[in-house]
C-alpha positions as CSV (number, residue, x, y, z in Angstrom):
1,X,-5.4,-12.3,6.4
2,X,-8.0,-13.2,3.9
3,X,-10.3,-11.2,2.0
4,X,-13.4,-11.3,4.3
5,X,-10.6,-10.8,7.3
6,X,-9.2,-7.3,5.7
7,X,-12.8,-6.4,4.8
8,X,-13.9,-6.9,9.0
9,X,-11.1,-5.3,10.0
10,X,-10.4,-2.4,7.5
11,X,-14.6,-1.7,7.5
12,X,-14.4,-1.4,3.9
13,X,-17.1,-2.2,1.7
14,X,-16.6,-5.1,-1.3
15,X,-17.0,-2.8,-4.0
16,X,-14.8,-0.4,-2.3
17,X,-12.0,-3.1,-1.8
18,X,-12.3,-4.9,-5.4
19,X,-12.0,-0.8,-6.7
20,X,-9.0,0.1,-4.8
21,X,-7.7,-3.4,-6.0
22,X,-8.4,-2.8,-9.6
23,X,-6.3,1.0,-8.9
24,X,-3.5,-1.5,-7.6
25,X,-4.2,1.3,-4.8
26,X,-3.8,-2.4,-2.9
27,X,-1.4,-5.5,-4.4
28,X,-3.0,-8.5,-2.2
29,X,-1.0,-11.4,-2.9
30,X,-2.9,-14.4,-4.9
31,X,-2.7,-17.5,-3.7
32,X,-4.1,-20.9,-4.3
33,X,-7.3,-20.3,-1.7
34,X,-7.2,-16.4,-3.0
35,X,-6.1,-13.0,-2.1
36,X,-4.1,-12.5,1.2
37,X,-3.6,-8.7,2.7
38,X,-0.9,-8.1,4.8
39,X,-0.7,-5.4,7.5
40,X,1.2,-3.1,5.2
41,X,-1.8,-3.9,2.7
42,X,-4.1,-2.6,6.0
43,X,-2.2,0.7,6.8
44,X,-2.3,1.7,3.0
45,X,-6.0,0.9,3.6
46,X,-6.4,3.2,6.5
47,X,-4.1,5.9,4.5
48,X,-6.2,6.0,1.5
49,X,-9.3,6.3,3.8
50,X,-7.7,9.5,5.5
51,X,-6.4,10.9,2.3
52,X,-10.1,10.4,1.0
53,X,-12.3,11.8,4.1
54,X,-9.8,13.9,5.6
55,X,-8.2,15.5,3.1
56,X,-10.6,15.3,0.9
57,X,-8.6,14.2,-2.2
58,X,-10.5,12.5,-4.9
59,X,-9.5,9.2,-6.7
60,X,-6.9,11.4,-9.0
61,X,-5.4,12.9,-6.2
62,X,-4.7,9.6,-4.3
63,X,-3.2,7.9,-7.4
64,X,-1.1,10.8,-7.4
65,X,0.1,10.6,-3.6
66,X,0.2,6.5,-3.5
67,X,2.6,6.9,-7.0
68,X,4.6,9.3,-5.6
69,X,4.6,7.9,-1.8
70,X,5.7,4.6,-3.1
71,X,8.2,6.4,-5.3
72,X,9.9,7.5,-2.3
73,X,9.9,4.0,-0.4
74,X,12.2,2.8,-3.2
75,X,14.7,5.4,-2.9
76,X,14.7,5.2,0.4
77,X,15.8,1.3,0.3
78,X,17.6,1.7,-2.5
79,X,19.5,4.8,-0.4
80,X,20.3,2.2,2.7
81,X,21.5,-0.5,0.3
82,X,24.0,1.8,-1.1
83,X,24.9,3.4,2.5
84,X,25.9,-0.5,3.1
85,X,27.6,-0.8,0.3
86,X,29.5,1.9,1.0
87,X,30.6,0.8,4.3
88,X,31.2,-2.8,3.3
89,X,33.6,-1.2,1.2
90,X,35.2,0.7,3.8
91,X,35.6,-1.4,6.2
């Protein structure tokens, strides 16, 4: 979806969404007619909302969680590529 897309559906304000953007809270993909979201790009939206109003974590705090959240996304992949690596080998 395009920017103006994300911003109707997510209910986020611009300055809210070119903020988050410049955290790299969000990584829209640039492309020739401009950003594109994806739906991962709109539940990292609706997390950070939630982390924000009802958790009440401030912008520190949710670097913090994103970092560490995404941290564990790429040991997790990098766990299930091993696991099949392991059984390719015993196989």
């Amino acid at each position: 979806m395009d920017k103006q897309e994300f911003l109707a559906s997510s209910g986020l304000e611009v300055q809210t969404l070119e903020f988050w953007i410049e955290q790299r809270w969000l990584i829209p993909e640039e492309t020739a007619v401009g950003m594109r979201f994806s739906d991962v790009d709109m539940a990292r939206a609706r997390l950070i909302r939630e982390l924000r109003h009802d958790f009440g974590a401030n912008d520190a705090g949710i670097d913090v969680i994103l970092h560490l959240m995404d941290q564990l996304h790429g040991m997790r992949r990098a766990l299930a590529q091993l696991r099949g690596e392991i059984q390719g080998r015993s196989s």
